[in-house]
Legacy VTK file of the C-alpha trace (Angstrom):
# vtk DataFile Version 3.0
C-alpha trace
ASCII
DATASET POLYDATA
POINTS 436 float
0.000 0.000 0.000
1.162 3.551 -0.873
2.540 5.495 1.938
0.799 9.184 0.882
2.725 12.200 2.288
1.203 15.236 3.520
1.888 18.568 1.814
2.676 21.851 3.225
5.214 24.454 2.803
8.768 24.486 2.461
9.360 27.326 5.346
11.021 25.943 8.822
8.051 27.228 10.662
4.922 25.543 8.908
4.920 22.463 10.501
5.306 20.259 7.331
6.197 16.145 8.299
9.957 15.671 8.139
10.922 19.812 8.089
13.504 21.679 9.893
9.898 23.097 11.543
8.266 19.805 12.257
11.178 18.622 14.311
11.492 21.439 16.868
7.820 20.813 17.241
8.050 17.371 18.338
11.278 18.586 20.468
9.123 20.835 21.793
6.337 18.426 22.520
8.435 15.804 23.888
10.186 18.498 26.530
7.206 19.985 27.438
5.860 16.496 27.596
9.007 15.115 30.014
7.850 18.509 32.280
4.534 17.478 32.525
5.222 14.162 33.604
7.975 15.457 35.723
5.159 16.650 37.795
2.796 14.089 38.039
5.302 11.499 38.955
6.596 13.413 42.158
3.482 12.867 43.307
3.403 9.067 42.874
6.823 8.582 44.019
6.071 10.476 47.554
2.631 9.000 47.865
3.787 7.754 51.631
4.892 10.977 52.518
2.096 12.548 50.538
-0.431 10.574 53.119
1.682 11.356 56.134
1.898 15.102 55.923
-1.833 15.760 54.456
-3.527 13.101 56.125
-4.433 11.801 59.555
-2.766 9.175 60.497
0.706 8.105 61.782
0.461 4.720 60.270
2.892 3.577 57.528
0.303 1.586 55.645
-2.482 3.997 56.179
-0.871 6.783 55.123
0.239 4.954 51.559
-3.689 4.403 51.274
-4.910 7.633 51.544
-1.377 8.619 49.561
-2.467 6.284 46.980
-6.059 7.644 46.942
-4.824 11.340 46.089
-3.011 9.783 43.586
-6.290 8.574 41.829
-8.545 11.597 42.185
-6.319 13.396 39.322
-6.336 10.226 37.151
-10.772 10.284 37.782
-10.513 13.894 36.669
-8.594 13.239 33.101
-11.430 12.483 31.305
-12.806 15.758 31.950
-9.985 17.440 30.800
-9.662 15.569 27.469
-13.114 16.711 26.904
-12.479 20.512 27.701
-9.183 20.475 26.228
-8.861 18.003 23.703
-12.246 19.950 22.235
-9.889 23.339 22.389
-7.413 21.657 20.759
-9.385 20.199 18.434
-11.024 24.070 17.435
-8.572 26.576 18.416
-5.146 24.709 17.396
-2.209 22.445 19.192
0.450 24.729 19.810
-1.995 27.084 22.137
-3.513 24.050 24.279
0.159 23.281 24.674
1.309 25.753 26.470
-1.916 26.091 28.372
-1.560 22.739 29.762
1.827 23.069 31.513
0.931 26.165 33.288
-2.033 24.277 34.718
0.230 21.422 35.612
3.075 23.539 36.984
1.228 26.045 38.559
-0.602 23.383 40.669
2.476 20.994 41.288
4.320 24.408 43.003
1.023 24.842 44.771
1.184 21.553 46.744
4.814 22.581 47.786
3.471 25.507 49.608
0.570 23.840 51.322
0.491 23.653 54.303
0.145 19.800 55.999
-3.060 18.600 58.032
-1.157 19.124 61.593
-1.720 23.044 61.057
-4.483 23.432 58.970
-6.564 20.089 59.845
-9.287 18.846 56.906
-8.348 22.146 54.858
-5.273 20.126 54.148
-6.631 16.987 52.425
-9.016 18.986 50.751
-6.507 22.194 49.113
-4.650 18.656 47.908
-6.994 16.807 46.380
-8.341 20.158 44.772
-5.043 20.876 43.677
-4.476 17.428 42.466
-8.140 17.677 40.426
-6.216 20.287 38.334
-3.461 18.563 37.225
-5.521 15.911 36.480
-7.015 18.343 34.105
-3.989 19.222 32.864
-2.896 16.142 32.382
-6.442 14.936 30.304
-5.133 17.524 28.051
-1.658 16.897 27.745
-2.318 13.165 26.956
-4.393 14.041 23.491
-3.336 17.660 22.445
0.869 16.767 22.533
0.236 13.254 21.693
-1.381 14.302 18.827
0.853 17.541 17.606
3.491 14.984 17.945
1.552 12.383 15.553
0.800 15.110 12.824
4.576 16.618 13.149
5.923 13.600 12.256
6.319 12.365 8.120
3.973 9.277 7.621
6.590 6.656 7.369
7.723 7.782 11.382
4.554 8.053 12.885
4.982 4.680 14.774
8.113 6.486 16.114
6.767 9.625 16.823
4.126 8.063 19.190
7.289 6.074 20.731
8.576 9.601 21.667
5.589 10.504 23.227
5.791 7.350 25.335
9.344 7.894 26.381
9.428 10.990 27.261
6.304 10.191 29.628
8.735 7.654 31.326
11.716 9.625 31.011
9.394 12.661 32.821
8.213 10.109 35.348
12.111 8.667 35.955
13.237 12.199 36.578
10.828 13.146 39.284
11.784 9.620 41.156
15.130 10.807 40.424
14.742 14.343 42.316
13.081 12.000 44.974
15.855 10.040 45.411
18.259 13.083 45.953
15.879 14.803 48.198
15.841 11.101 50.443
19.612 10.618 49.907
20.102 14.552 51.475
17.603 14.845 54.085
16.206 11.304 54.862
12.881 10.306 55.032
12.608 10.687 59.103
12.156 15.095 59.602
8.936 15.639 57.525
8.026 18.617 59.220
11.522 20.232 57.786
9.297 20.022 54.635
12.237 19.028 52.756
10.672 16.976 50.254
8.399 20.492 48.918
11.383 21.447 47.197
10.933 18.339 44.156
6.841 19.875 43.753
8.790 23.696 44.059
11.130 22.395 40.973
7.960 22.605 38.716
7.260 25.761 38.509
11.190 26.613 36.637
10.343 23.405 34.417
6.871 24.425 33.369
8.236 27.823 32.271
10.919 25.953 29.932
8.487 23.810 28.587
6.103 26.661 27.652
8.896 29.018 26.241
9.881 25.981 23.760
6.052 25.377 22.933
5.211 28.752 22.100
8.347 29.001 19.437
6.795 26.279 17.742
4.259 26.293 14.523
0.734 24.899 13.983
0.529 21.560 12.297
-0.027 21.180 9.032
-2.903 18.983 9.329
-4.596 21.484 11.629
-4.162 24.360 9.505
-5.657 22.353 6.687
-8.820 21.431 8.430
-9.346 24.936 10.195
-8.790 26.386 6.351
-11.663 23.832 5.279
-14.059 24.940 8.266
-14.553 21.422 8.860
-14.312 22.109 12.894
-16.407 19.759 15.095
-18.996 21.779 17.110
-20.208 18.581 19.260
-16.950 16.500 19.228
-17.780 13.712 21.937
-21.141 13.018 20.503
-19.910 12.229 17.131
-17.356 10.583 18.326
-19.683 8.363 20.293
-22.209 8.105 17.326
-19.463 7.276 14.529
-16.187 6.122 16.092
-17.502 4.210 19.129
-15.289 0.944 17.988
-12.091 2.971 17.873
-13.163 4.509 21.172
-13.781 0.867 22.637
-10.842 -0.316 21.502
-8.550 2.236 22.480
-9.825 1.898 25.544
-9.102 -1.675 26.144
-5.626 -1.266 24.752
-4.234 1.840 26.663
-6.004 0.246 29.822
-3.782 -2.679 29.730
-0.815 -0.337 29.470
-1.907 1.894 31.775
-3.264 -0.242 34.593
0.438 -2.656 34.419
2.370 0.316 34.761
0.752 1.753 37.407
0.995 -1.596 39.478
4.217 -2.180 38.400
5.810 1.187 38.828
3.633 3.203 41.330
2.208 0.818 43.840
5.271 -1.941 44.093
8.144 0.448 45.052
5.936 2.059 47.274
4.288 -0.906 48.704
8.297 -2.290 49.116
8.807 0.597 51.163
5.896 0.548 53.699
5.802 -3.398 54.193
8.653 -4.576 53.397
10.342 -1.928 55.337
12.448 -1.158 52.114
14.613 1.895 51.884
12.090 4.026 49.870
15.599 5.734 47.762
16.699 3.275 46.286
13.381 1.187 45.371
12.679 4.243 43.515
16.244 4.848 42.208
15.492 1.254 40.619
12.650 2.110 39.221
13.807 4.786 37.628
16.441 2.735 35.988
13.053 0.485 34.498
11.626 3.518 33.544
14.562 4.723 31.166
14.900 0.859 29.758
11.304 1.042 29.249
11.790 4.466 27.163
14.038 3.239 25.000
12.061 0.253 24.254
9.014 2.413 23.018
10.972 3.906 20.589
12.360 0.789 18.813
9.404 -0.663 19.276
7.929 2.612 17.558
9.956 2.353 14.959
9.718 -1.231 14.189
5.806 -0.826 13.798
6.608 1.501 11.180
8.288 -1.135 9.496
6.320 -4.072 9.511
3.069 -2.903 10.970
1.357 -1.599 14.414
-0.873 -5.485 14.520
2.469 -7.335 14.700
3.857 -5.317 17.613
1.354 -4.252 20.065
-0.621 -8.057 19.497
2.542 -9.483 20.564
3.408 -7.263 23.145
-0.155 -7.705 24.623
-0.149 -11.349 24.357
3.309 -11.188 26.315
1.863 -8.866 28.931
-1.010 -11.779 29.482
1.465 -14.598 30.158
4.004 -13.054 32.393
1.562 -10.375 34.421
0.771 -12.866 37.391
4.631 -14.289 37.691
6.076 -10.948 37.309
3.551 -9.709 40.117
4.470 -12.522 42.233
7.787 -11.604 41.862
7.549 -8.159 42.706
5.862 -8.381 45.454
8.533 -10.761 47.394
10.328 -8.024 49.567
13.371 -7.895 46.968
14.610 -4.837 45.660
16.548 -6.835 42.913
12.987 -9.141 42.348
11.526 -5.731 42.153
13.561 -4.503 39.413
13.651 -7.792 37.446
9.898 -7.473 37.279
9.580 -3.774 36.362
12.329 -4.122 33.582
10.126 -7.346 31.955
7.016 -5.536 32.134
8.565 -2.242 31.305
9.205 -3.191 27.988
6.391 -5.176 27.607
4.038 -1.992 28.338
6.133 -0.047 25.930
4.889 -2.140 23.187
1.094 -2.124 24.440
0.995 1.663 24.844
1.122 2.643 21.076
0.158 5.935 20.487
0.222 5.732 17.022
-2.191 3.350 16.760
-4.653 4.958 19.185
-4.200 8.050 17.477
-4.225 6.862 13.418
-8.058 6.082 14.317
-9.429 9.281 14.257
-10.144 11.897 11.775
-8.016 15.245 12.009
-10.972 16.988 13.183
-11.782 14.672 15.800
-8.261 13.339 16.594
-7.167 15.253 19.532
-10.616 14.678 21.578
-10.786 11.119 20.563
-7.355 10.217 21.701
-7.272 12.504 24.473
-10.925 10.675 25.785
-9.879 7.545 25.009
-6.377 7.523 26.924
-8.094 9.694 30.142
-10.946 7.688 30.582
-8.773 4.122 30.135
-6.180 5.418 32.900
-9.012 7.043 34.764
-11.091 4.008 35.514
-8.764 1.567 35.146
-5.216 3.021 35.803
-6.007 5.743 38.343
-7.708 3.438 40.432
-4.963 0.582 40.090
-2.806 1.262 43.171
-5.466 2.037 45.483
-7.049 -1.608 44.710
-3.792 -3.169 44.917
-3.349 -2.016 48.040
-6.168 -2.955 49.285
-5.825 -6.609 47.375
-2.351 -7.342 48.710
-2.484 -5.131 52.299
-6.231 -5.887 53.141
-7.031 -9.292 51.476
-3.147 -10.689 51.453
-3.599 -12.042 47.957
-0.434 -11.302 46.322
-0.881 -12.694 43.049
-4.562 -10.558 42.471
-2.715 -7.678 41.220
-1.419 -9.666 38.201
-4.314 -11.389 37.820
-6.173 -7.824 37.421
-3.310 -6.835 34.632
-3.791 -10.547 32.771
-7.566 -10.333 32.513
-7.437 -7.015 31.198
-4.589 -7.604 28.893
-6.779 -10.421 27.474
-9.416 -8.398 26.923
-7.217 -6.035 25.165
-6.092 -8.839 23.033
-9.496 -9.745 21.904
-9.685 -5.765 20.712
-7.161 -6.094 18.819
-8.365 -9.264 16.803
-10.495 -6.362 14.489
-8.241 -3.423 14.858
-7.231 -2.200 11.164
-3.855 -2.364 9.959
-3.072 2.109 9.716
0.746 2.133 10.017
0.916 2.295 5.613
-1.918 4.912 4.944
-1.527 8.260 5.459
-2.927 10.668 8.412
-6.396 11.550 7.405
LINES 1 437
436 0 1 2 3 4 5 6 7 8 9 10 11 12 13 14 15 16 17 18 19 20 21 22 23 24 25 26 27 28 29 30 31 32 33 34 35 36 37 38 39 40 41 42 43 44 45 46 47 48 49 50 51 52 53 54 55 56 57 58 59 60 61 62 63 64 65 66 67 68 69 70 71 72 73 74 75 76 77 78 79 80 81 82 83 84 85 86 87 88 89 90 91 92 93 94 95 96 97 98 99 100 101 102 103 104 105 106 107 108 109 110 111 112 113 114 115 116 117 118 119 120 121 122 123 124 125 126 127 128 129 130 131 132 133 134 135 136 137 138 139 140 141 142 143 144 145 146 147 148 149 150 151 152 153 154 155 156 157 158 159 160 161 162 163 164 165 166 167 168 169 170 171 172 173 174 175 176 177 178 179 180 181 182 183 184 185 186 187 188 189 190 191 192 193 194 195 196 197 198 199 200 201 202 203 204 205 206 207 208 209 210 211 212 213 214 215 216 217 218 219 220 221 222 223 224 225 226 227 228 229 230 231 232 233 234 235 236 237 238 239 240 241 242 243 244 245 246 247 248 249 250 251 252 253 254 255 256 257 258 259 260 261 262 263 264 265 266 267 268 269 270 271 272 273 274 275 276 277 278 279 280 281 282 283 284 285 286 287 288 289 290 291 292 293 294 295 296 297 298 299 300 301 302 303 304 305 306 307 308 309 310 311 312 313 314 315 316 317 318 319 320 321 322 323 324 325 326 327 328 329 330 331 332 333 334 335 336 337 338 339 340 341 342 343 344 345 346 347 348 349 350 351 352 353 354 355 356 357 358 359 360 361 362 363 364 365 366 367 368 369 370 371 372 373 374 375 376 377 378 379 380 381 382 383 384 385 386 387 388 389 390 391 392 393 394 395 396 397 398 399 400 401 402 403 404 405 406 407 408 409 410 411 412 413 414 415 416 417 418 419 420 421 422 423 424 425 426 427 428 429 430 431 432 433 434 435
């Protein structure tokens, strides 16, 4: 099948696939991208302290729960903001909704750092954070369709499968960095003086890297497939309920898919280090040291992986990484969940790349119409890591804490991997055609 290229002027700035343009756009993306994910992952990675400083309780355990359940509230959010955003995106251009985004998610990350904890302002506390935390989930709704998607329609049609590898490495490589600043901030000042509020500084570090990532979005152009359909007037005034109405297979699927991803990364990479930390009695630095480690084998992966779609197909790669993730979820959970740090990492680094091969993209993305595209990946992805990935630590914890079952996590991941397999027995073949 003919691989159709997408026209568009010759100038550096216009955004044309494969231009001088084009690739500070998807450098620009992919920063920004790192930045937002930067901030989000602090959050994860300091869930235990998180729980001790905003909640009440002095327990280990109890405090990762409630931790854990802040965590979730900005994943139950995202769907909202694909809706709002994604639709802006969608009407009013990329570019803007970029830059939008991380000033949401920075300007709430530096927020937390300056709230204060539930010993001086009581229930205030929990509340400012989970209100603070409902914002970057916004953000974050955004950011998963609007840069995913400038990134998709930056990129010349024969790299799209990388492109959308990009996207997914620079997620982890955002993620690894804020366990990273963790890691020095627990290395420095232990983990014992909380009320020093030491570990404020990694959400403070936001607010510098937000204003980076916005100066390099707004140097960036438009993309060309953008400019062609706001040219056209063929803008979407009700965008969910066509997409509902005419794209409700590709919304299904893309659910299923990303939900696999989303909900084995999430166990594997949120919940275990912590959970090694609070009952295993695990030095929380370098658990997450480790799994930063995963996190940069696992971006690396996506981009091969990426790239090798582009080659001989998106079916081939993400049915095989799926069927994969399926087989060796309940091992690798039993595993992880021994009290090893080195069992630990073993497990993250299998499923790591694993994930990276589930979580395409390109695929999601190559579903939906130009004038739909940045809602209907945006919705798909928040409402798959809302309901399914959000939610994922909290349940583990109570499935391994409350219950004792160790191996239920991976039994979660394998039955929705499956189903994610049987989604992908129908899913079209889009890595040859061109971007409508």
């Amino acid at each position: 099948m003919s691989k159709p290229k997408t026209g568009g002027s010759a100038d550096v700035r216009s955004g044309s696939p494969g231009d001088l343009g084009s690739r500070r756009g998807i450098a620009a993306a992919c920063i920004g991208n790192a930045t937002e994910w930067y901030d989000f992952a602090i959050f994860g990675s300091l869930a235990t302290v998180i729980g001790l400083v905003f909640f009440p309780s002095g327990n280990l355990t109890t405090a990762l729960t409630a931790g854990f359940a802040a965590y979730g509230t900005a994943l139950l959010v995202r769907p909202l903001g694909a809706i709002l955003i994604g639709r802006l995106g969608d009407q009013r251009g990329r570019r803007s909704v970029l830059v939008l985004v991380i000033f949401l998610m920075a300007g709430a990350t530096a927020a937390v750092a300056v709230l204060p904890g539930y010993a001086t302002i009581g229930l205030l506390a929990p509340i400012g954070l989970m209100l603070l935390r409902a914002v970057q989930g916004l953000a974050a709704g955004g950011e998963l369709g609007v840069a995913a998607v400038f990134i998709l329609e930056s990129a010349p049609d024969s790299r799209r499968g990388w492109a959308g590898g990009l996207h997914i490495a620079t997620m982890a490589l955002g993620i690894a960095t804020g366990m990273a600043v963790a890691v020095t901030l627990f290395v420095f000042f232990g983990d014992d003086d909380l009320d020093s509020g030491w570990w404020r500084i990694a959400f403070l570090l936001a607010l510098p890297l937000g204003l980076i990532g916005a100066y390099l979005r707004r140097r960036v152009a438009e993309t060309t497939h953008f400019q062609e359909v706001d040219a056209g007037s063929a803008i979407v005034d009700r965008p969910v309920r066509l997409l509902w109405k005419q794209h409700r297979a590709a919304l299904t699927r893309g659910f299923c898919l990303i939900a696999a991803g989303s909900l084995a990364f999430n166990i594997f990479f949120i919940f275990m280090p912590n959970n090694l930390a609070a009952r295993h009695g695990a030095s929380l630095a370098p658990t997450l040291a480790g799994t930063a480690v995963a996190l940069g084998v696992a971006a690396a992966a996506a981009v091969v992986l990426g790239r090798l779609s582009d080659r001989i197909g998106r079916r081939p790669v993400t049915i095989t990484s799926t069927a994969v993730l399926v087989v060796l979820a309940i091992p690798m959970s039993l595993v992880a969940t021994r009290g090893s740090l080195l069992a630990l990492l073993l497990a993250q680094l299998t499923v790591g790349v694993v994930v990276a091969g589930v979580l395409s993209m390109a695929m999601v993305g190559e579903l939906f119409h130009s004038t739909l595209r940045s809602t209907g990946l945006g919705l798909t992805v928040g409402l798959a890591t809302a309901v399914v990935g959000g939610t994922a630590p909290w349940l583990s914890q109570i499935m391994v804490v409350k219950l004792d079952a160790q191996a239920l996590p991976g039994c979660y991941v394998a039955l929705v991997a499956l189903l994610a397999l049987i989604a992908l027995r129908k899913w079209p073949e889009s890595a040859f055609a061109g971007l409508s």
